[in-house]
N, C-alpha and C positions, 0 to 999 in steps of 0.2 A: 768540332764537337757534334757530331751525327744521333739523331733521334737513337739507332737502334743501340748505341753507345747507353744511353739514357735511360731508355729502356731495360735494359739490362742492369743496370745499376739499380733502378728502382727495385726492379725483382728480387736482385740479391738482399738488397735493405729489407725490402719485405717479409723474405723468406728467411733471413740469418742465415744466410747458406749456398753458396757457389755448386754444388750437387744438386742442390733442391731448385734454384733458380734453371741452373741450364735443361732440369729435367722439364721445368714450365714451358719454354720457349723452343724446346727442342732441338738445343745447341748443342752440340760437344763440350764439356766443361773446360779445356783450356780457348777456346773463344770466347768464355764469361769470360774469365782469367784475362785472357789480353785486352777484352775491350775495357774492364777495369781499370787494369794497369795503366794504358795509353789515357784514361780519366784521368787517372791520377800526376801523368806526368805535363799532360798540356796542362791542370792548375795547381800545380806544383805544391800539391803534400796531399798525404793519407788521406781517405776517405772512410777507411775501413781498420778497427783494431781487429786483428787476428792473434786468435789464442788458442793453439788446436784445430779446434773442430768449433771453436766459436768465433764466429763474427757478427761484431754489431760498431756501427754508425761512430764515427767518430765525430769533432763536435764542428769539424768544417762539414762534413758530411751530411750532418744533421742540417746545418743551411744550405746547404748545395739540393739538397732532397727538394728543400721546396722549391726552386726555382726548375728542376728537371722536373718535376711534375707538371707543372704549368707550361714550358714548352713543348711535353710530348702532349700534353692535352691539347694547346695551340692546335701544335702540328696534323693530329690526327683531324680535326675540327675542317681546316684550313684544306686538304685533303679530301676529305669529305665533300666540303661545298663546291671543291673545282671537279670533282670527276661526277657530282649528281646534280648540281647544279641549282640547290635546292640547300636551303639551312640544315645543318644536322641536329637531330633530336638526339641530343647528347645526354649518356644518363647520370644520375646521382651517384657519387660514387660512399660508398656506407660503409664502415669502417663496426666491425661488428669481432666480441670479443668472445674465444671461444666455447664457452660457458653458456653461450646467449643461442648463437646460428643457428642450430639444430633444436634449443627447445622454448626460445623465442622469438627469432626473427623469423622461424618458417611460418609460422602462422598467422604475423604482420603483411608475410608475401603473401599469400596467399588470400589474406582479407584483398589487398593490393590488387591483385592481379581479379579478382574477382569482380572489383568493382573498377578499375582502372587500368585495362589490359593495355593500356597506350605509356605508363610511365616506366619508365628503363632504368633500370639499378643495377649497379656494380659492388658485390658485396669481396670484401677485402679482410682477413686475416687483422686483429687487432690484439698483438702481442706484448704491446708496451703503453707509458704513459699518454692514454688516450686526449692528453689535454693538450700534447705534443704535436697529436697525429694533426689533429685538427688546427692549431695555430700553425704550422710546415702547409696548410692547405693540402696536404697527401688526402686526406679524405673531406666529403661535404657535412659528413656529421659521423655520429659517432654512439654504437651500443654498446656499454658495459657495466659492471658491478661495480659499484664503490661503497664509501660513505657517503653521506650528503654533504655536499661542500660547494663551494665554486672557484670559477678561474677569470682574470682579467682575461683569459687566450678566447672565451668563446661563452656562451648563454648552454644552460640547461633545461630541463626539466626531468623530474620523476615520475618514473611509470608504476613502479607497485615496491613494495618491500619484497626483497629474495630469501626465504629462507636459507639457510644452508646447514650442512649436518657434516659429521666427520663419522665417514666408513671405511670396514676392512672387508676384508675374505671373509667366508661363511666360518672358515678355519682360525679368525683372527688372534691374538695374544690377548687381549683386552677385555673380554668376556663381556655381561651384560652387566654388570655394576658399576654408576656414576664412576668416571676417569678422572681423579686431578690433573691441573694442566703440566705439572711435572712430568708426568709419566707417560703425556702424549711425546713431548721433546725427545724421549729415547728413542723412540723407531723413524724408520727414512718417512720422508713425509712424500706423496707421489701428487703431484701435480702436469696440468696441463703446460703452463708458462707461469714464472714467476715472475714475472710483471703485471697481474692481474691484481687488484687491489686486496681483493681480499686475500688472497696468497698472500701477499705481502702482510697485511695483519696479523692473521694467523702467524706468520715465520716468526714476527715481531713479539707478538703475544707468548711466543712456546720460549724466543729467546730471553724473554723478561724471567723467567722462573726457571729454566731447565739449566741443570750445569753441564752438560753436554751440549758439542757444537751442535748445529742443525743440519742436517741430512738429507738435501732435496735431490729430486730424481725427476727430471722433466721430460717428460711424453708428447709433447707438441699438440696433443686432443686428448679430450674428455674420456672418448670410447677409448684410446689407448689407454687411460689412467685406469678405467675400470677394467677392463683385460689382466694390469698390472696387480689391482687390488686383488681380480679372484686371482690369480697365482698367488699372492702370499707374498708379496713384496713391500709392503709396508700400511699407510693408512694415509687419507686424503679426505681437506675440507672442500665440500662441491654443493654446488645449488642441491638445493632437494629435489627442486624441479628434475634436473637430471639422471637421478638416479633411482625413482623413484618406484620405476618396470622393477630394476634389480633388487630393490630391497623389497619387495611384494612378493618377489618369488624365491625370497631366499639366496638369489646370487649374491647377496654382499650382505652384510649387518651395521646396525647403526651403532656406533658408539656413546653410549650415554656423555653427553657433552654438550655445554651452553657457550656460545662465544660472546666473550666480554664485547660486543658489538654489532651493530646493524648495518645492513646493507641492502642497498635499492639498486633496481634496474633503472635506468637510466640513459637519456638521450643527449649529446649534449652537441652544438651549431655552432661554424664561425660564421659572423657579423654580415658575409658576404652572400648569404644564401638564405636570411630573414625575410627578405621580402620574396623569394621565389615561389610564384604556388606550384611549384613541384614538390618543392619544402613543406609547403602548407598541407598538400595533398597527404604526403606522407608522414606526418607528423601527427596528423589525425589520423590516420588508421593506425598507427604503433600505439596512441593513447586508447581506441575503440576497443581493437583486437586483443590488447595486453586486458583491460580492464575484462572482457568477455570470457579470456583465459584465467585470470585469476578468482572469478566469480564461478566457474565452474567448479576451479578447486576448493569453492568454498571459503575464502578469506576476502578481504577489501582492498583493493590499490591504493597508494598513494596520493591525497588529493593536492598536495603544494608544489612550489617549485623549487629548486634549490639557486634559482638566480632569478 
């Protein structure tokens, strides 16, 4: 069982996608394909449910995840120290959900990097059960939207409440008059990932009332959802934060709509990285920078915890 075996594996888990992976690593996609397979055969069953064009983790896989992450981390570590001869300043690895990267963590980093040019992050795609990512040790923490809740998997805290609004095309069906939640369920709903919490609500919330199935259409990014909206491809619930260039200029419209629910940006740790101040370090600047950013926009953060 060879690191780059491992390696590969993680990626595709990452990425739901054998195309997408080998395009990472700059493999040929039937060498993702065999190093997989030859996974799968030396521990003898499935790693991976394949359905189409969809792949995700199966639940040996799902334990197998953490234990390959920890020895390619070992490994590179270990590597490191023999060829420089010197400890490796290994970075954080942050698990950041795509709703967030671009109109929250950039300006976390950059608090970061401004005042602390020496700490090293590795920010990673957070497409599912963020309380998974981080009990699997795949990540050292973790940013996304939820409710306020907690997990026995890991410690939180909240960073600010997220608005969020549900937009279409300039062209939309839905006009400017309050939308009952019935009449959102009839059109494809356009999302980033529905594994994102509040997707998951929203789906939840339109399936309680609408007699029609639910019709999602996932883009894998935000910027792709919005692309999708102005063509005229359906309607999508998204941070405000996000979208907020496009509805100022007209690119999108907001749909008169309240969601039966709140949601907060949110950090959240496993147990095993409490006491790092690299943790420390960065943990206060996501509290500083978020609270700087939300006070710009004129509203108040968060002040409690959720564990």
């Amino acid at each position: 069982m060879d690191t780059a075996s491992l390696s590969t594996f993680l990626r595709v888990a990452e990425q739901s996608s054998f195309t997408k992976a080998a395009s990472d690593l700059s493999l040929a996609q039937p060498t993702v394909t065999a190093r997989i397979k030859k996974l799968e055969r030396d521990l003898a069953c499935d790693l991976f449910n394949r359905t189409g064009a969809l792949i995700r983790l199966t639940t040996a896989g799902q334990r197998f995840r953490r234990y390959a992450h920890k020895i390619v981390k070992l490994s590179r570590m270990a590597e490191e120290t023999v060829l420089e001869g010197t400890a490796p300043g290994d970075a954080l690895t942050v698990g950041a959900d795509s709703g967030l990267t671009s109109y929250r963590l950039v300006p976390i980093i950059e608090y970061l990097y401004r005042r602390h040019p020496e700490l090293a992050l590795e920010i990673r795609p957070l497409e599912e059960d963020p309380w998974s990512r981080i009990g699997d040790s795949d990540v050292d923490c973790a940013f996304f939207i939820d409710v306020c809740e907690s997990s026995p998997k890991a410690d939180s805290t909240l960073l600010c409440p997220e608005p969020l609004v549900v937009v279409t095309g300039p062209d939309g069906p839905l006009g400017r008059e309050p939308v009952p939640t019935s009449r959102l369920a009839r059109y494809p709903l356009l999302c980033a990932h529905r594994g994102s919490g509040y997707q998951r609500l929203f789906e939840r919330t339109l399936g309680d009332v609408g007699d029609t199935r639910i019709r999602a259409l996932t883009f894998g990014s935000i910027d792709a959802v919005k692309h999708a909206l102005a063509a005229g491809l359906g309607l999508a619930l998204l941070p405000r934060l996000s979208v907020a260039t496009e509805l100022a200029e007209g690119r999108l419209v907001e749909v008169p709509w309240t969601a039966p629910f709140q949601v907060f940006t949110q950090v959240a740790w496993h147990g095993e990285i409490r006491t790092d101040p690299r943790f420390s370090v960065l943990l206060d600047a996501a509290a500083r920078a978020t609270a700087e950013q939300v006070a710009d926009a004129g509203t108040r953060p968060a002040q409690r915890s959720a564990r």
